[in-house]
N, C-alpha and C positions, 0 to 999 in steps of 0.2 A: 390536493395534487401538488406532487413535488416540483419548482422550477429552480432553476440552475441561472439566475442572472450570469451573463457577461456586460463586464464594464465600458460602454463606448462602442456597444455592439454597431450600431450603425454607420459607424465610420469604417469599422472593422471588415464589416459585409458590403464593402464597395463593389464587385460583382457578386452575379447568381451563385458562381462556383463559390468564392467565398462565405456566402450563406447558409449554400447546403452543410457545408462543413461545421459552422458553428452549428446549426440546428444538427448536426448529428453527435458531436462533444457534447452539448448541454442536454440531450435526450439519455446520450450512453451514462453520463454520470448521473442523472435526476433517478434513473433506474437503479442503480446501486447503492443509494439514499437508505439507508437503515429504516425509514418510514413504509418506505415500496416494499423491502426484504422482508422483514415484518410481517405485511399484512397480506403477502403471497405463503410463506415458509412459518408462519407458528400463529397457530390455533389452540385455544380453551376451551371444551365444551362439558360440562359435568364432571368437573373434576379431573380432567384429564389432559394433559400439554402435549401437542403433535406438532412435531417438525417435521414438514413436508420436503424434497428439494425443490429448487428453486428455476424458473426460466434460465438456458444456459447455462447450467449448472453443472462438473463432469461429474455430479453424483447421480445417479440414475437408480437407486436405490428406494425401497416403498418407505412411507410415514413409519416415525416410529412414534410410538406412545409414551410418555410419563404419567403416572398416578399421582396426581399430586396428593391426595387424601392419604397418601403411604407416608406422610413429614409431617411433621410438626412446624417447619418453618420453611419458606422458598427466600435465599438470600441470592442478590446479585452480585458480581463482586467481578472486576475487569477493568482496561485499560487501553487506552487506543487514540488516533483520531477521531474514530465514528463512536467511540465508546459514550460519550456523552447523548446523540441521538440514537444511539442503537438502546439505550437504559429505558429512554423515556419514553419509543417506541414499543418497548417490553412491559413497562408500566401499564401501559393502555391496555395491554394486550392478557396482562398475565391480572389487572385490578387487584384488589381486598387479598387476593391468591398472594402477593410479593407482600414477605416483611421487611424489607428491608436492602440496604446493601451499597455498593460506595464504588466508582469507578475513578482512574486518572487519565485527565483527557485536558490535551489546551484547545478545546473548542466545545465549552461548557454548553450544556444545552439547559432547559427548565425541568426541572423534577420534579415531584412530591416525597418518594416515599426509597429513590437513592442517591446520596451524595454524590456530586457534581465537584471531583476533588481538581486541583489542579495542576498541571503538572508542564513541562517542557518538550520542542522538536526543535531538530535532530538531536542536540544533547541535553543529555539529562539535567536538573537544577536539584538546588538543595529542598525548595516545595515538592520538585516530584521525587526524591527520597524518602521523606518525610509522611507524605500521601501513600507512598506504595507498604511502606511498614503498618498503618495503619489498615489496607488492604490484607495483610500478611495477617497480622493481629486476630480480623473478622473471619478470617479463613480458620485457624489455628482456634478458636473457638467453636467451630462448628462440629458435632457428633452426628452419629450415623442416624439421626430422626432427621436430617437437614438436607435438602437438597440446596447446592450451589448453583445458580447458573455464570457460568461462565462468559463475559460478554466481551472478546480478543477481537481488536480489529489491527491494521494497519498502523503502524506507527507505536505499538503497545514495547518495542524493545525500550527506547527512548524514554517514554513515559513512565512504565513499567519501570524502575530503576531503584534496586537495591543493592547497595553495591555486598561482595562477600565479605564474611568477618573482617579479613586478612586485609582489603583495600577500603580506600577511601572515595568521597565522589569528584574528589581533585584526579584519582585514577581512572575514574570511570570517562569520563569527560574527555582527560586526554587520548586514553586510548580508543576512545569511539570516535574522537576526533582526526583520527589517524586512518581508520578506517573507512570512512567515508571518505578519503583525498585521495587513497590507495588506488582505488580500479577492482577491489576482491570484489567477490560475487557475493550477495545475501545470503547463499547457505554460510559461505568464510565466515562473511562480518557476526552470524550472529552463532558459529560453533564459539566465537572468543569471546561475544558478549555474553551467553548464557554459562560458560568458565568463569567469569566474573561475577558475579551475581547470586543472590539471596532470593531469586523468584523465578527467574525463565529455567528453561530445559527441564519442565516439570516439576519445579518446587514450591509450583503453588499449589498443586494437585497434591505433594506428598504433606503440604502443611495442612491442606483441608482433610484428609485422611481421619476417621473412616466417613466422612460426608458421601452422599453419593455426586459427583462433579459431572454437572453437563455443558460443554462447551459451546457454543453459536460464535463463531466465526464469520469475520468478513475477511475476505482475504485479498491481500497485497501483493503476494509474491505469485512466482511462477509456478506451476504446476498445484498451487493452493497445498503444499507440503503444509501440514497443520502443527509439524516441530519446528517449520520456518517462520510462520504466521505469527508475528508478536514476539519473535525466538520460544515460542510453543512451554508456554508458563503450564498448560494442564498435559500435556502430552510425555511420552517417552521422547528423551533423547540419544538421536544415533551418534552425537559426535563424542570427541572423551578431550579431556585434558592435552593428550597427546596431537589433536586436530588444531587446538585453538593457537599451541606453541607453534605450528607447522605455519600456519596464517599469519604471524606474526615475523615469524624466519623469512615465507616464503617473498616477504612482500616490503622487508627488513624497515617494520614500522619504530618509528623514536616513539617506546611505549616507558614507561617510567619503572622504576629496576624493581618497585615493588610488585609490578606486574607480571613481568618475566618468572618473579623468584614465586609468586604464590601459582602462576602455570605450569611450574618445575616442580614445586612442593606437590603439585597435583597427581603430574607424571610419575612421581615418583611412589605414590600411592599416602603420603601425607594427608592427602584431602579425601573427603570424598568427592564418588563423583556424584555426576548428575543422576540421575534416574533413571532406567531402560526402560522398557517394553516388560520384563520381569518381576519386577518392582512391585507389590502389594498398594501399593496407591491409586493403581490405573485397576485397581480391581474393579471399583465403583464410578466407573469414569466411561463416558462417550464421549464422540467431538463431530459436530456438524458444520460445514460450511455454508453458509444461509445464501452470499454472497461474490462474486468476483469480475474478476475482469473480464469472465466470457459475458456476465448479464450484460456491462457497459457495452458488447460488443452486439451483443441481439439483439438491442435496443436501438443501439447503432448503425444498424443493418438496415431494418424496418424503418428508419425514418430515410435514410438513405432510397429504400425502394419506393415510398411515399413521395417522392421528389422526382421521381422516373428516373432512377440511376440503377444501373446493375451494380450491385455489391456484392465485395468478396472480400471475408476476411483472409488475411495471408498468414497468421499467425497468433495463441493468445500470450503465447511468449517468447518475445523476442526480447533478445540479450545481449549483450556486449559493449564495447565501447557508442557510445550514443553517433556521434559523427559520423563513425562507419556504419554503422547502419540504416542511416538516412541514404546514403548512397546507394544502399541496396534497395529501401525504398523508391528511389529517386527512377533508379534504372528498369524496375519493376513498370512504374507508369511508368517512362518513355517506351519500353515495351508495348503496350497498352495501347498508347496513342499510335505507334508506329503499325505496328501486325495485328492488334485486336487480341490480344492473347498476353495476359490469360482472361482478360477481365476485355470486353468492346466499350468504348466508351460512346455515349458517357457514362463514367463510370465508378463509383467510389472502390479504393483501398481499403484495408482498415484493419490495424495489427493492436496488440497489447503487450503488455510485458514490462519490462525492467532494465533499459539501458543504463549504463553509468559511464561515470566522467575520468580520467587520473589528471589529476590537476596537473600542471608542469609552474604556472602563478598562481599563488593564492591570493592575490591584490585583485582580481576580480570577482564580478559575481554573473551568477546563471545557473544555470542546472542541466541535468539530462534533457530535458524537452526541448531549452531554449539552444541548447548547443545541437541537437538534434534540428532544430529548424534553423539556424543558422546553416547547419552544412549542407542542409536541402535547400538555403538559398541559394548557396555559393554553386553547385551541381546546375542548378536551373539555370541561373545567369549564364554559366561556362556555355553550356549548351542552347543557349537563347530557346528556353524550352516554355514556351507561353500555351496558356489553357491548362497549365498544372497548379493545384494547388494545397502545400500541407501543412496542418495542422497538426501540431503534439503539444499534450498538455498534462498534467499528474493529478488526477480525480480527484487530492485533497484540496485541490487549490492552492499547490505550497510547491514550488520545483525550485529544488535544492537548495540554496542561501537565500531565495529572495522572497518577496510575499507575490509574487502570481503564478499564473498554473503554465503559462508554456508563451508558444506564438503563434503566427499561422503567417505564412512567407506563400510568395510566388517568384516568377523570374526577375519582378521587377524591387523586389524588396532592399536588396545588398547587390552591392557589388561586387564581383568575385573578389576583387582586394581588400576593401572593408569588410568584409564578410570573414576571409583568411586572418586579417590580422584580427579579428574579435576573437574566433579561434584560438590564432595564436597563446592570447592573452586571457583566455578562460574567463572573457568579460563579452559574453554575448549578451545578457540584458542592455546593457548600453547601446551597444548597437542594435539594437532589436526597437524597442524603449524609443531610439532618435528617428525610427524606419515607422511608428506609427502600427507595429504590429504585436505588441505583445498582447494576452488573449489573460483578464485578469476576473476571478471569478469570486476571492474573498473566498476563507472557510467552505466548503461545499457540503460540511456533515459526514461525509462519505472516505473512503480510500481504499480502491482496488490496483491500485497503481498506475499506469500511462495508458495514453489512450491517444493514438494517431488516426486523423484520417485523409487520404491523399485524394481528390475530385478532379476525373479528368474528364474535360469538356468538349475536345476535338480528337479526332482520328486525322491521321496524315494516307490514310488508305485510299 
């Protein structure tokens, strides 16, 4: 049974409302745990691998079948934060059936029979360049007696990191480093990462060619896009050369001239591009998502209704600047508590997705969640809005620069001026951290991306 420690939980759960919340964060993520996924969505029996969909899942689609007796060899080969436990949860799954195989992942898990490579988040390092060539190598070995399996979770762009002929990983670094201060959205940041690169937008698909490629995805992003998931190494890519230079104009990042000139060499039909949907690669190719942020959320749910609260989720992806969305959060419960609509309390919230940050200082640290529950401080205070409580937090345990997963605030956390100027200064851990609320979970194995939940305990009706 998968549990999800938080650290200092009981200090943390000073009321009820409090508690239901953690117990619904560490329910939602233990549920999207590669070990849970696993042993709901892939089954062995007589020779034969079936990927079922998964609880919450927007695949609604029946099992499909592999033959394994149709190969000569079942090789694993992937990258991620959950790529480490998602290898080792396949191990068990697939036994004496796996020969072999190798993932890049900074949250090593124990294997027998696949290398536990390791690699870098948010930027890439010269181990996980180094790691991913050797991935590249295994793949580019593989002929059509071989089935791949594919094991792409969350965090697989970062990890996953080769950089193209043309650049260096001094390039890669900087300009991913740009890109996450930016405010672009995950489709942007990874049409310019997989322009960059020697493995994403399907060129690990076309390097394992003619292997048959089957992919098991967890997924991180919104709408589970399987070319977004990992910036989609086995899949067709929709963006071209001409998207990645738009991302970079649009948002006029200090990317290094060698970048520019090999996105230009691109545009101009110098390179190739990435790979479509056309491509002879994807001939022998399927792609299943096992897991995402709807499981964390129906998981979520249920433990919510377990606790006598009505629950509603509002969204599995919510997007945008982090701050401002907390506010729509924020006004949703005071809704709530005031009219009983849409949710009577008591009653849990409970959205998913992928807010982000535009830095204005980079002298601080925090994240999406924690800047997300700082401006739901600052909203509650303004509003002396007591019996509300929200949590956000990033399922891998890892929100933005720092090592913990988020916070969990009420009216009494910040002060609207402490609160404001944390904001300000893109240093809400600190003030979060001094407030006795950050919500810190270590590694969680997992990453389907953010995971809010908001507990309202009173009605003003």
């Amino acid at each position: 049974m998968v549990e999800i420690p938080i650290e200092g939980r009981d200090a943390l759960a000073h009321t009820p409302a409090h508690h239901v919340a953690l117990d619904c964060l560490a329910d939602g993520i233990a549920a999207a745990h590669p070990e849970r996924l696993v042993a709901e969505a892939i089954a062995v029996e007589d020779g034969v691998l079936t990927v079922s969909p998964v609880t919450g899942s927007a695949d609604r689609g029946s099992p499909t079948d592999y033959d394994l007796d149709a190969y000569d060899d079942v090789v694993l080969l992937g990258g991620g934060n959950a790529a480490g436990t998602l290898a080792a949860a396949l191990e068990v799954t697939l036994g004496d059936r796996l020969s072999g195989g190798a993932v890049v992942t900074d949250d090593p898990s124990e294997t027998e029979r696949v290398e536990a490579l390791a690699g870098d988040h948010p930027l890439p390092s010269e181990r996980g360049v180094a790691h991913t060539r050797r991935i590249l190598e295994r793949a580019a070995a593989a002929d059509d007696d071989v089935l791949v399996i594919a094991a792409i979770t969350g965090g697989a762009s970062a990890l996953l990191a080769a950089p193209a002929p043309s650049l260096s990983l001094f390039d890669l670094r900087m300009v991913t480093r740009e890109l996450l201060s930016s405010g672009a959205s995950i489709d942007e940041i990874n049409a310019v990462r997989k322009h960059c690169s020697a493995i994403k937008g399907g060129q690990l698909a076309r390097a394992a060619e003619p292997a048959t490629v089957v992919t098991l995805a967890v997924s991180d992003v919104v709408g589970d896009d399987c070319s977004v998931i990992g910036s989609g190494p086995t899949v067709p890519d929709p963006s071209a050369y001409a998207d990645a230079l738009a991302v970079i104009d649009r948002y006029d990042l200090e990317v290094p001239d060698s970048v520019r000139e090999h996105l230009r060499a691109g545009v101009a039909g110098d390179r190739s591009e990435t790979p479509t949907a056309s491509d002879p690669a994807f001939d022998r190719t399927s792609t299943h998502v096992i897991g995402s942020g709807r499981t964390a959320l129906a998981a979520a749910r249920a433990t919510a209704a377990e606790h006598g609260y009505t629950s509603l989720v509002l969204a599995s992806g919510v997007r945008g600047e982090a701050r401002e969305s907390a506010l729509t959060h924020v006004a949703i419960a005071e809704e709530c508590r005031a009219t009983g609509s849409p949710a009577v309390p008591p009653a849990v919230l409970l959205s998913g997705g992928e807010t982000t940050v535009t830095l204005t200082d980079d002298s601080g640290a925090g994240g999406p969640n924690q800047e997300f529950a700082a401006s739901a401080a600052v909203a509650l205070a303004d509003a002396d809005a007591d019996g509300i409580v929200v949590a956000s937090v990033d399922t891998d345990g890892i929100d933005g620069s720092t090592d913990v997963a988020g916070a969990i605030v009420d009216d009494t956390t910040l002060s609207a001026s402490d609160g404001r100027d944390a904001l300000d200064r893109n240093d809400t851990y600190a003030a979060l951290s001094d407030a006795g609320a950050i919500v810190r979970t270590g590694p969680t194995g997992t990453n389907v991306n953010d995971l809010r939940v908001i507990v309202i305990t009173r009605t003003d009706r």
